[in-house]
C-alpha positions in Angstrom: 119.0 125.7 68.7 117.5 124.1 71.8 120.2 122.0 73.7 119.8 118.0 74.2 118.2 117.3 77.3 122.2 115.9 78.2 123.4 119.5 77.7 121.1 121.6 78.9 122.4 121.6 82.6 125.6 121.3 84.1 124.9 118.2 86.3 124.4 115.1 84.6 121.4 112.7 85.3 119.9 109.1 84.6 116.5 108.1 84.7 113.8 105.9 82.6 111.5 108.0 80.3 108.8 107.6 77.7 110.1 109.1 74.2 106.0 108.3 72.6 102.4 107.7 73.6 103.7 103.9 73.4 104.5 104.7 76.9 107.0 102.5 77.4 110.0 103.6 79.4 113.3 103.2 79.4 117.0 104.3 80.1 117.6 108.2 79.5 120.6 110.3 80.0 119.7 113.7 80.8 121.1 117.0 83.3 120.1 118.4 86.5 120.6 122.2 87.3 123.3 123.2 89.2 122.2 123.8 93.0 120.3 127.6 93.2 121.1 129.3 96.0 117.0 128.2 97.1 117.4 124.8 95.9 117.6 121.5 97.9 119.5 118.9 95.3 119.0 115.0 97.1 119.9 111.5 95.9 116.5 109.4 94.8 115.9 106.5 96.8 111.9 105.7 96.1 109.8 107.0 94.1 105.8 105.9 94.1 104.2 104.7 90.7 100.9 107.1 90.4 98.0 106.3 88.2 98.4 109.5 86.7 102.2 108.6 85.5 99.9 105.7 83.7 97.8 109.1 81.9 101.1 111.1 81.3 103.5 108.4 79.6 100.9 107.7 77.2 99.8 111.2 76.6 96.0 110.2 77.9 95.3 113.8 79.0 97.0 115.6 75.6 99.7 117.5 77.7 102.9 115.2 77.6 105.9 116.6 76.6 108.6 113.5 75.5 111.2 112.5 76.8 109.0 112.6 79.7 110.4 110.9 83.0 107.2 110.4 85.3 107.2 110.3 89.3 105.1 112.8 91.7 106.2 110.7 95.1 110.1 111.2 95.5 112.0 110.7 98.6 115.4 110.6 99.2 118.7 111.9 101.2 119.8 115.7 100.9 123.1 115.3 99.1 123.6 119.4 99.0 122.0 122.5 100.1 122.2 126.6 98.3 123.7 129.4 100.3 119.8 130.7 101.3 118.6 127.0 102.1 117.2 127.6 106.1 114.9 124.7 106.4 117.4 121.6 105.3 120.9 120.4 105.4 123.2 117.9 104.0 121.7 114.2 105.7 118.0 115.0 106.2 115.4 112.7 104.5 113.3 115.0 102.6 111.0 114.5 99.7 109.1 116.2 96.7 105.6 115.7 95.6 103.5 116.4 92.6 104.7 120.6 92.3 107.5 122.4 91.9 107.0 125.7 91.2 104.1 128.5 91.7 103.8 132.2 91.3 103.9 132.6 95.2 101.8 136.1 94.9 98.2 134.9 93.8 95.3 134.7 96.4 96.2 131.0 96.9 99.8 131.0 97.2 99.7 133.8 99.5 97.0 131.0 101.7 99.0 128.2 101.2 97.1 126.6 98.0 100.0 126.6 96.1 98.5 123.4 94.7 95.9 125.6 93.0 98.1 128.5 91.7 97.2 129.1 87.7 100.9 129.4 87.5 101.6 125.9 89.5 104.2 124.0 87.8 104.3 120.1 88.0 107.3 118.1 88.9 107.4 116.6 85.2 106.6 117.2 82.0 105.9 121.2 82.6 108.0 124.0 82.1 110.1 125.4 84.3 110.7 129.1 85.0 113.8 129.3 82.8 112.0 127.5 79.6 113.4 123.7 80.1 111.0 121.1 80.7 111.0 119.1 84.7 111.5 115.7 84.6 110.2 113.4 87.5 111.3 111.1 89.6 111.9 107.9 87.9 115.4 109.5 88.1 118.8 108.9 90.6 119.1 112.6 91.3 116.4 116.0 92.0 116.6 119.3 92.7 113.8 121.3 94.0 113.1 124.9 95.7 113.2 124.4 99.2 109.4 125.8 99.2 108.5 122.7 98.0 110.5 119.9 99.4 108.7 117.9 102.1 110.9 116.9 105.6 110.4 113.2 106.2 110.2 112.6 109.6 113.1 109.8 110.9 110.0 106.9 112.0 108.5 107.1 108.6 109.9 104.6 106.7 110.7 105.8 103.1 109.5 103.4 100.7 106.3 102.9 102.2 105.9 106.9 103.2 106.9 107.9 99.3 103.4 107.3 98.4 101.9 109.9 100.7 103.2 113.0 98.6 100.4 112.2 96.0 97.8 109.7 97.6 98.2 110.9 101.1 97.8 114.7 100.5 95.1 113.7 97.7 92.8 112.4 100.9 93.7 114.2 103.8 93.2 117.5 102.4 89.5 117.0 102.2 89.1 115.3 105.0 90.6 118.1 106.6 89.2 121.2 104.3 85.5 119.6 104.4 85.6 118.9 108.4 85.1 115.3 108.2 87.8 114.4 110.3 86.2 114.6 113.4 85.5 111.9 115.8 82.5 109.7 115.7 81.6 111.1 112.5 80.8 108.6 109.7 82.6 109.1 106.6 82.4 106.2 103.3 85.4 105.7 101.2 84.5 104.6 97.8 87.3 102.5 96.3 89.9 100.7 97.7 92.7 100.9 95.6 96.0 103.4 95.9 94.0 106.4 97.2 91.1 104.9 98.9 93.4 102.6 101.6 95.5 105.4 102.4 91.8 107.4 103.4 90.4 104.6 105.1 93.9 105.1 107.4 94.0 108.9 107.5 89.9 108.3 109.1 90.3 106.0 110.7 93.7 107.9 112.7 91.4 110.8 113.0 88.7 109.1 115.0 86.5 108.2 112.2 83.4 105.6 111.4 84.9 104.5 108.0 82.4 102.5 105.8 84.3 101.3 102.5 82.1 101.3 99.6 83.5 98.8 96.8 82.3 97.0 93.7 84.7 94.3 94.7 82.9 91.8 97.6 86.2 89.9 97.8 87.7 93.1 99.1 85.4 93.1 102.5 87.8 91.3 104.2 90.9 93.5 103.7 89.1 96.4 104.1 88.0 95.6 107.4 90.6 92.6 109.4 93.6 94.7 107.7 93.0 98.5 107.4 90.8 98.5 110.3 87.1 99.8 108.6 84.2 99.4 110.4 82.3 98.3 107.5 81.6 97.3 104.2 79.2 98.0 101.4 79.0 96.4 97.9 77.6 99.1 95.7 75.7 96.9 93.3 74.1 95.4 96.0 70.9 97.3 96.0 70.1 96.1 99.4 72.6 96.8 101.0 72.9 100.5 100.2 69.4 101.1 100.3 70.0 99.8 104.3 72.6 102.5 104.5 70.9 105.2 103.1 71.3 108.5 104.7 74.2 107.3 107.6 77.0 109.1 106.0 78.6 112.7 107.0 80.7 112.4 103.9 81.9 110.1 101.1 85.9 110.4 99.6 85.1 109.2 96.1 88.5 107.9 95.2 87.1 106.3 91.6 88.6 107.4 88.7 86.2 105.5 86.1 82.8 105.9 85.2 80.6 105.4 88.0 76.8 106.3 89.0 76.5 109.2 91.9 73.0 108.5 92.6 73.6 105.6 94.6 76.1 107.5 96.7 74.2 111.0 97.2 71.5 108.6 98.7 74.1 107.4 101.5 74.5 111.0 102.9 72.3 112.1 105.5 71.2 115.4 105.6 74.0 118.5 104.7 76.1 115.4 103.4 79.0 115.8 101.4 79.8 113.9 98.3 83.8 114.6 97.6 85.4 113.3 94.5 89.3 113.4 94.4 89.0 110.4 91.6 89.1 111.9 88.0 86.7 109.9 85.9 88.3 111.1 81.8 84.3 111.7 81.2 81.8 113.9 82.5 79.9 111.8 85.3 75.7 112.8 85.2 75.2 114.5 88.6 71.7 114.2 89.3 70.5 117.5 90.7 66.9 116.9 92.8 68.3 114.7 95.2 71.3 118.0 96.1 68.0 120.0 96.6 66.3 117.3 99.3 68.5 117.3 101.6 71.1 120.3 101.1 73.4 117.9 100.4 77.1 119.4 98.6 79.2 118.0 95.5 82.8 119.2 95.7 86.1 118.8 94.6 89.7 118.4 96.0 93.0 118.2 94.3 96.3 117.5 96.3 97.4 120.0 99.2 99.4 122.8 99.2 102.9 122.8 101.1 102.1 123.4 104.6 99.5 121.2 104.8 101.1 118.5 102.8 104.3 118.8 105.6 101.2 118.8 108.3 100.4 115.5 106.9 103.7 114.1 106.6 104.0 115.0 110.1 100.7 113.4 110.8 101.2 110.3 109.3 104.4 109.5 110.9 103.0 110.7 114.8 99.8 107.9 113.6 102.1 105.3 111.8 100.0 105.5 108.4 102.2 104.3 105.8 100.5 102.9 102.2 101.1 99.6 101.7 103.5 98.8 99.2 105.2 96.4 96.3 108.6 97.6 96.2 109.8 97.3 92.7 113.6 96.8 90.5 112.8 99.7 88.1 113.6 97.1 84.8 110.4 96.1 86.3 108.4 99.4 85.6 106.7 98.7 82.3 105.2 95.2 83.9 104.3 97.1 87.0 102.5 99.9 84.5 100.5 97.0 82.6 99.5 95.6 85.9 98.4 98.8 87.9 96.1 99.1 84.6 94.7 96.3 85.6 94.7 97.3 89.1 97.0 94.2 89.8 98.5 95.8 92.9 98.4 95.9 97.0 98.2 98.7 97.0 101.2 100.9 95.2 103.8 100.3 93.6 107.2 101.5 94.6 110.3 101.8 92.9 113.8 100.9 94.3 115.6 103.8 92.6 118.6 104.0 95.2 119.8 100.3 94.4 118.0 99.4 91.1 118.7 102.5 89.1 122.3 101.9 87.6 123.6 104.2 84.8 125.1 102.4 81.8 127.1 105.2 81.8 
């Protein structure tokens, strides 16, 4: 008989968790595993709120496991270290992303995609190597395989730099992958929520033109007085976008609902590239002549793998990029959840786990 999640490791654990597609979370008892001889264990201090804990609490994309704790942006203090640990030590700051395990013998392990490993396991709500199921970071305690624990560095503050391990790596890979992150290129971000202020930053650090493309006009002066783009377009203003037509390098496409791509294909010049990292739950129609005029390219990017999510780490803290935050109690987390549905939030949420996250216990 399967053990309760209490018993099924030798270090006990608290967190908040979803028990149904209610989604609504709250205080859980559970275990951590006992330090591997890989394995980094750290005390929780923040963890970000993703939209995609919003998907996986309510079982939106049909692959939640429950109890499922949520939270892909952990960071925290090293608390203790296995015999074979090299990279960390008791102290450090460190922190843990959206993976925790991958095959690491596959084509893209062996190139640092862990991230797209058919064999990559997710920080919660997937099954671990020995059969029990990870739970996230809405949690005071985690233990991870040093492969895939992040070093913050001291200057990056942690709440505000928690974020990064999801949105950051979700934008600088491709602005890195698809070379459009070099200087006096022009590059449109479209949305300006969790995702798409952390690109204009990464961009912008990089030496970018940064054009934020919103449906929101009340947005134009945030985008450009506080996160320093160089302009604005409202993409239901037909006049204005048929001004900017064919300016753009490349476009991050940040929006995760249904949208039109026409509009945007049209702002690429030439050998353009159109790069969604948003996923709409539909199929989007992807208008085909328009690719053909002007060689222009429709691709994908999802997260980082481990080197180049530490390269951005690293990058962000040299560039002072840090999202910008509501640090939250976590008895606040199922308000916070009904409000980033409503996309009621500058820009990410944030949880206080170190000195909200009290055990009843």
């Amino acid at each position: 008989m399967a053990k309760s999640p209490e018993l099924e490791h030798p270090n006990k654990a608290f967190g908040w968790a979803a028990r149904d597609t209610s989604g609504l979370l709250s205080p859980f008892n559970f275990s951590r595993r006992a330090t591997g001889e890989k394995d980094v264990t750290f005390k929780v201090l923040f963890c970000g709120i993703c939209h995609s804990d919003l998907h996986m609490v309510k079982n939106e994309w049909g692959s939640s496991i429950y109890p499922l704790i949520p939270g892909h942006e952990i960071v925290g203090v090293v608390m203790e270290v296995g015999s074979k640990v090299q990279k960390f030590k008791v102290g450090d700051k460190v922190g843990v992303g959206c993976m925790v395990g991958a095959c690491h013998s596959c084509d893209n392990c062996v190139n640092h995609l862990e991230n797209y490993c058919p064999k990559m396991i997710l920080t919660y709500g997937a099954k671990y190597y020995d059969g029990t199921i990870t739970y996230g970071g809405y949690s005071d305690t985690m233990v991870s395989d040093e492969h895939f624990v992040v070093r913050i560095p001291d200057n990056l503050p942690l709440d505000a730099g928690a974020p990064l391990l999801c949105a950051g790596i979700t934008v600088y890979s491709p602005l890195r992958f698809y070379r459009l992150d070099k200087p006096g290129m022009h590059v449109g971000v479209v949305g300006l929520g969790g995702l798409g202020h952390v690109a204009v930053k990464f961009a912008k650090a990089m030496g970018v033109k940064v054009t934020v493309i919103s449906t929101s006009p009340n947005k134009k002066k945030e985008a450009l007085e506080h996160l320093g783009a160089d302009s604005f377009l409202v993409s239901k203003d037909q006049d204005q976008m048929q001004a900017a037509q064919g300016t753009m390098d490349g476009i991050i496409d940040t929006v995760s609902a249904q949208h039109p791509l026409l509009p945007l294909i049209g702002l690429l010049k030439t050998q353009g590239k159109l790069i969604m990292v948003g996923a709409p739950e539909k199929p989007l129609e992807l208008p085909v002549f328009p690719l053909l005029m002007g060689r222009k390219l429709v691709g994908g990017s999802c997260i980082g793998g481990m080197k180049e999510t530490q390269e951005m780490i690293d990058f962000a803290a040299k560039h002072n990029i840090t999202a910008d935050i509501e640090v939250i109690p976590i008895d606040y987390v199922n308000i916070a959840m009904e409000r980033l549905l409503k996309a009621d939030v500058r820009y990410r949420f944030v949880i206080d786990i170190g000195n909200t996250l009290k055990s009843s216990n």
